[in-house]
C-alpha positions, 0 to 999 in steps of 0.5 A: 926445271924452273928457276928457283929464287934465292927467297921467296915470300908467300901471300903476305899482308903486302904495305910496299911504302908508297901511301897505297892500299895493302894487299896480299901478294908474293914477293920473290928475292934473287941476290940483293934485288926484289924480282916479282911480286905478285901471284907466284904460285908456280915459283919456287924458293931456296928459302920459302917464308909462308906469310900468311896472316903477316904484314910485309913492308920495306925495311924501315929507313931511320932518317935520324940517328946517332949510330955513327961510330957504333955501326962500326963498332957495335955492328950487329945494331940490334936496337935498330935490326929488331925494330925492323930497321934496316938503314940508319941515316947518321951524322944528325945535329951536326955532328958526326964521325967524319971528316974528323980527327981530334988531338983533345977532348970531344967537344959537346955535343960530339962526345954523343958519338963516342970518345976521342978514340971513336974519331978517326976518320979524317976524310968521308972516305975514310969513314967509308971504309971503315964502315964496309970493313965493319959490314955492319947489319944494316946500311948506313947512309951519312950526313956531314956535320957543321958542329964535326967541321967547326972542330977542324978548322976553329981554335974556339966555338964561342964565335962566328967563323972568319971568311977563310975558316968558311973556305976550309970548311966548305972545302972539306964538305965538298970533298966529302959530298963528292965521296957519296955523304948525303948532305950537310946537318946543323945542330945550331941550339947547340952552344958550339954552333950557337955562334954562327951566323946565317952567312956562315951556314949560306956558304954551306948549304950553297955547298950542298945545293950545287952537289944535289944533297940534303940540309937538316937541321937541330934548330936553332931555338925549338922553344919559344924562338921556335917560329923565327928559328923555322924561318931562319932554316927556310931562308938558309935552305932556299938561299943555298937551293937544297931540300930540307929537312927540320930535325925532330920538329917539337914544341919545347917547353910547358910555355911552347906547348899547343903551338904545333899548329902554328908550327905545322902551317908554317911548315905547309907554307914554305913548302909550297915553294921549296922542298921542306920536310921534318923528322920526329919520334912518338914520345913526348921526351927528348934526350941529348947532353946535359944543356945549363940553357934548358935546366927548368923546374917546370919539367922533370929532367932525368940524369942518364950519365954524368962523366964527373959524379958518376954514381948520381946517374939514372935520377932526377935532377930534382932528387940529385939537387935535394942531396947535394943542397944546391939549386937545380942549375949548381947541380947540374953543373957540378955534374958535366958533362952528363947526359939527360932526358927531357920529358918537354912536350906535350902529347897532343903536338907531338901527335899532329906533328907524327901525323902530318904529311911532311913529317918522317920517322926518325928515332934520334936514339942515343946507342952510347947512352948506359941508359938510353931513351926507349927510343933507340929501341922502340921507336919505329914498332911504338909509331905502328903499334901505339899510334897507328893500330891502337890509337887509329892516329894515322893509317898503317899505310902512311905510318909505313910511308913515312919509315920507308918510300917518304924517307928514300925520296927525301935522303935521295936513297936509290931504289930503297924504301918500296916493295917493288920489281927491281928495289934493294930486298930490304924487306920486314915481315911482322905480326900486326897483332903482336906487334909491341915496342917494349921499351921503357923510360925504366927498362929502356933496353928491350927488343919489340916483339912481333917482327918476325924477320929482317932482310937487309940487301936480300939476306936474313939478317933477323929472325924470331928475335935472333941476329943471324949470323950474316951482317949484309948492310952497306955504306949507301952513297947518295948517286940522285941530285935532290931537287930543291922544290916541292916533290908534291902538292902538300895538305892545306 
């Protein structure tokens, strides 16, 4: 008798996340591993999925998320698993769980994360465990954040770091790039990292470049500054030799608006010289803490959560200013911290940036938001869905190429990210035709319809809209030494 296959896979609508053509194929799964793919015709499976009509792709790899201490609190991740999700990349912006541990408040924007409590992971060893201990529903692969190390060694933000402070920053890095994190991330917009100068981020980035990881960036300026902030995080990178990766690259503020391809051609040049990329999601609104630095009358700004005046969440600030009589900046200070959403781009530059070569899928999804951008639950269906079989902005191949193989070769995720003899099976099967993300800046917590089942490390993990009851994600520790120069010719 012939071996029959864990799970096999029959005649799907194959994209395998390497930018080629589709086609239809069978794909057969023993243990965690991809084994065949092709005619299989005379194989046999335990489980057999007949795919006929459905399109197969890797399990989408969200290159920038928040989820760092809800894969181990919340582990079934259903915003992520139903859209298709199959590894999160957390530790963005410079903040994340580990190397942390806090005796007072969370300092902004780490409270994103969580609170005190959430905090608990000393070392990246630790965080690690934690995360196998959880076994959350899908894998989790961690940068280390600058903002997360500030708060370990600094008595106050509103300052440079001292030589020493540095050394025991970079100490604390190394250690945890040695125990398998990714990388470092900056989020120096932000006030508690505004302060530090290029030649505190240079001894870091150093850092990362001898260990062969990645360095992502929040800018430091993504409106009007947005060109010399570029720059700044292009000679930080080359200085330290590490790839990098600019977070949700975006033209911010109506002043900013129509300057993606200034943007764009600045990110084409660097690249030709050194490993440079970008991560963005397909809404023209961003969400973060409540920052006095963006409060503008140009855009609507909307209150998600507000620690100190709870019961005015889920409005305008507009609205909230009008009631309390007060100006849009008094309001929004009476109500930190809070959170908000930022309707502060323009459709057309996110478009060229969603479509350009270099650029990625992350959702920046905040999970511990009580009401989250559509984001967190809809971004990666809205980019194939909306931009990529409505709007024909882009082709299905490359939407795929840059939520799975693009994403793998960039974080250095081994044998993630394609459909290929011998890949992890982290696998979608979905229906192109009822493909939709659902959520809404309204109804923000909504699963997509049309996936039609998730594999994670060869096991179902999702299937017609239900969770399985098997959690098979994994901590995935970066095993390649990234290169810093370009991996491949770029577009004019």
């Amino acid at each position: 008798m012939s071996h029959q296959h864990d799970l096999l896979i029959r005649r799907a609508n194959l994209i395998d996340g390497s930018g080629r053509d589709a086609f239809v194929a069978d794909v057969a799964v023993d243990g965690e591993r991809i084994v065949a793919v092709g005619d299989l015709a005379e194989a046999r499976g335990r489980e057999e999925i007949a795919a006929e009509g459905l399109t197969l792709t890797p399990g989408f790899i969200d290159v920038h998320t928040h989820d760092d201490t809800n894969v181990i609190r919340t582990p079934e991740m259903l915003p992520k698993l139903s859209q298709g999700v199959t590894t999160v990349v957390v530790g963005n912006c410079g903040i994340s769980a580990s190397p942390v541990s806090l005796d007072g408040e969370v300092p902004d924007p780490m409270n994103l994360l969580g609170r005190a409590e959430d905090f608990r992971y000393p070392t990246f060893a630790a965080y690690a465990e934690a995360v196998a201990t959880a076994r959350p529903s899908v894998n989790v692969a961690a940068l280390i954040g600058h903002t997360s190390l500030r708060s370990q060694v600094m008595d106050r933000f509103d300052r440079p770091a001292s030589p020493a402070e540095i050394a025991a920053m970079r100490a604390q890095l190394e250690t945890a790039l040695a125990e398998g994190a990714l990388g470092l991330s900056s989020g120096l917009a932000y006030r508690n990292a505004f302060h530090a100068p290029s030649a505190e981020m240079n001894a870091l980035v150093a850092a990362v470049g001898r260990a062969g990881g990645v360095y992502t960036t929040h800018l430091r300026d993504e409106f009007a500054g947005l060109p010399a902030a570029m720059d700044e995080a292009f000679a930080t990178a080359t200085h330290g030799q590490a790839p990098l990766v600019i977070s949700h690259l975006k033209c911010a503020g109506a002043g900013n608006w129509g300057n993606a391809p200034l943007a764009l051609a600045k990110l084409d040049a660097a690249a030709h010289s050194h490993g440079v990329h970008c991560d963005c999601y397909p809404y023209t609104a961003g969400s973060s803490t409540l920052d006095l630095g963006q409060v503008t009358d140009e855009i609507e700004i909307f209150i998600t959560w507000s620690d100190s005046h709870p019961e005015m969440a889920r409005q305008p600030l507009k609205t909230i200013a009008a009631q309390w009589e007060l100006s849009l900046l008094e309001a929004a200070r009476r109500l930190q911290p809070a959170g908000a959403v930022y309707h502060n781009m323009s459709e057309a530059d996110m478009r060229q940036v969603l479509a350009h070569p270099l650029s990625m899928v992350g959702s920046d999804g905040l999970p511990n938001d009580p009401h989250p951008h559509p984001r967190l639950w809809g971004a990666f269906p809205r980019v194939l869905a909306h931009y990529s079989r409505d709007l024909k902005l882009l082709p299905l191949t490359e939407a795929v190429r840059k939520m799975t193989g693009l994403s793998a070769a960039n974080f250095g995720l081994t044998d993630r990210g394609e459909i290929r003899v011998g890949a992890f099976a982290d696998l979608v099967l979905l229906d192109l035709d009822k493909l939709e993300d659902t959520a809404t800046y309204s109804a923000p917590i909504a699963k997509a319809s049309g996936i039609e089942l998730v594999v994670v490390n060869g096991v179902i993990g999702y299937r017609h809209g239900q969770a399985s009851a098997t959690r098979a994600g994994r901590l995935l520790r970066r095993e390649v030494q990234l290169s810093p120069r370009p991996s491949r010719p770029t577009t004019a």
